[in-house]
N, C-alpha and C positions, 0 to 999 in steps of 0.2 A: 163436405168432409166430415162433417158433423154424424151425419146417419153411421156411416161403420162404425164411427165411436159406440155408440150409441147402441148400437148393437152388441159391440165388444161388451161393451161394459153390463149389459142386461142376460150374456151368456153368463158372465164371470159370474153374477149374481144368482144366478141360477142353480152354479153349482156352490153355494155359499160363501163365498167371499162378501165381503161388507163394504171393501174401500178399491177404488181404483185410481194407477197413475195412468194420470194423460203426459203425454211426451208435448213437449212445444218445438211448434213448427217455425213460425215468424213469432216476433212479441205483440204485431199488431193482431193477428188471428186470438190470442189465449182468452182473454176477458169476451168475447162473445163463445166460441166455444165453449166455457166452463159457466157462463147465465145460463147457457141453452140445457147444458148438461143437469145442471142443478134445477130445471124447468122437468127437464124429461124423468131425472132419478134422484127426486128432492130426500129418499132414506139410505141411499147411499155416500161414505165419504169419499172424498175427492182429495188426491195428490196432485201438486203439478211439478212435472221435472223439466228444467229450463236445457237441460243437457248439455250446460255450457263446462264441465268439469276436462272432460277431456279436448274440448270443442280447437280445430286448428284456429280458429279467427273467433274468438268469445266476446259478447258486445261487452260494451265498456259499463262500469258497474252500476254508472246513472243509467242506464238502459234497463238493467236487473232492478238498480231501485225503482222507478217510475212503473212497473210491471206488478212491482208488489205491493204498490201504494195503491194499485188500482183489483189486486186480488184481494186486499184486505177485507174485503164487504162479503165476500165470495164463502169464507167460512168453509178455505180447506184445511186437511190436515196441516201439509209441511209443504213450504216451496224449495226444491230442492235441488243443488247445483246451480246456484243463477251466479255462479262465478266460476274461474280456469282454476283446478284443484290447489295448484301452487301459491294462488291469491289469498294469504290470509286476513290480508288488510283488508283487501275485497270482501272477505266474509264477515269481519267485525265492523263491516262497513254497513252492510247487508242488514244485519243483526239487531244496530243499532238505530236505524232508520225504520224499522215493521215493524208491526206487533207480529205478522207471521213467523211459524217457525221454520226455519233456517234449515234444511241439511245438505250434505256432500260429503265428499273426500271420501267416495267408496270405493277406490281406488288406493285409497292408502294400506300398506299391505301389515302395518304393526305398531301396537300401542305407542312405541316412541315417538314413529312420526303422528298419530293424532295429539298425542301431547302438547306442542304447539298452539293447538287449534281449540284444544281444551283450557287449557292457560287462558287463552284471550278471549273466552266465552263464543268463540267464534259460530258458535252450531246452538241450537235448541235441541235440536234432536241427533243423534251419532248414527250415520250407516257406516257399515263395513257390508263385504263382499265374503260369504265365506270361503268363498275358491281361489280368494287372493289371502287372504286370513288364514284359514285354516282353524281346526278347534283350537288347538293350543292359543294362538293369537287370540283368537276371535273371543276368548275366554278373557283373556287381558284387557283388549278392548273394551269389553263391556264393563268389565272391573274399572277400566282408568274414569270410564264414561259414568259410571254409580257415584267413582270418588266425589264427581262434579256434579253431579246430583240431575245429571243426562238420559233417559230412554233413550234407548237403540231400536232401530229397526233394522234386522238382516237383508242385508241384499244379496240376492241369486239371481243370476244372472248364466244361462247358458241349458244344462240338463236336465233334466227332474231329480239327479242324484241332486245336484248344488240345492235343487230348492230342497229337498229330503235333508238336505245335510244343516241348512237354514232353522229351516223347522227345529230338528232332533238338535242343534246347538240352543235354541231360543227358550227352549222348552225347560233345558237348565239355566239361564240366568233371570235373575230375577227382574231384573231393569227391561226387558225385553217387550216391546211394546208391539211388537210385529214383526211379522217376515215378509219376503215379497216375493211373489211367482210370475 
């Protein structure tokens, strides 16, 4: 499973990109996968997304934590979504446990609801989606996410307009640490 990665991730490069997320499959697959990666593309960064945010059956958050304890050495960016969006104990749980940085809730579609999540330190890093956002929101977002002294990274997620639209929002906030294609 390793090789397509592997591949992916050496076109991405190609066309200049720096960092790439790998999606997790099982928890017991991620920590060889991401040695191998870091073996194969030691000047590229590395994301991992646990994709437990929207997940019907999300493992339980010792599962996320044990997962992170063991990415910690790995020296990725952000480990992101290793909890069910709605979990925010689960995130200040997350949080509090790693030295990794923590994101999710890219699915939350307006500063109110990340507010919450920002109060309880619950994130290192803040995504939003801009096609659930939109600019107006997504402008707010990254405003509430500054207040807290939070980098954003945009999530797009679907057309080349979302990732255009990523971009052309990122490009005015200042906190913006990235976008994603």
């Amino acid at each position: 499973a390793i090789e397509p990665l592997i591949a992916d991730a050496e076109r991405a490069r190609q066309f200049g990109f720096t960092a790439y997320k790998m999606r997790v499959v099982t928890p017991e697959t991620v920590v060889p996968l991401v040695e191998t990666f870091r073996k194969r593309l030691p000047d590229m960064d590395l994301i991992v997304d646990a994709v437990q945010g929207s997940c019907a059956t999300p493992w339980a958050v010792a599962v996320s934590k044990q997962l992170a304890r063991r990415l910690e050495r790995q020296g990725i960016l952000w480990f992101e979504e290793p909890c069910r969006v709605e979990d925010i104990e689960g995130y200040v749980e997350m949080r509090r446990s790693t030295s990794l940085n923590i994101a999710g809730a890219e699915s939350l579609p307006t500063a109110l609801a990340f507010k919450p999540y920002l109060d309880r330190e619950a994130f290192g890093l803040v995504q939003f989606d801009i096609a659930t956002a939109g600019f107006t929101e997504g402008l707010k977002i990254a405003a509430l996410a500054a207040a807290h002294r939070k980098p954003v990274a945009i999530h797009s997620w679907g057309t080349v307009v979302s990732a255009l639209a990523g971009l052309h929002l990122g490009l005015t906030i200042p906190n913006c640490s990235m976008t994603e294609y």
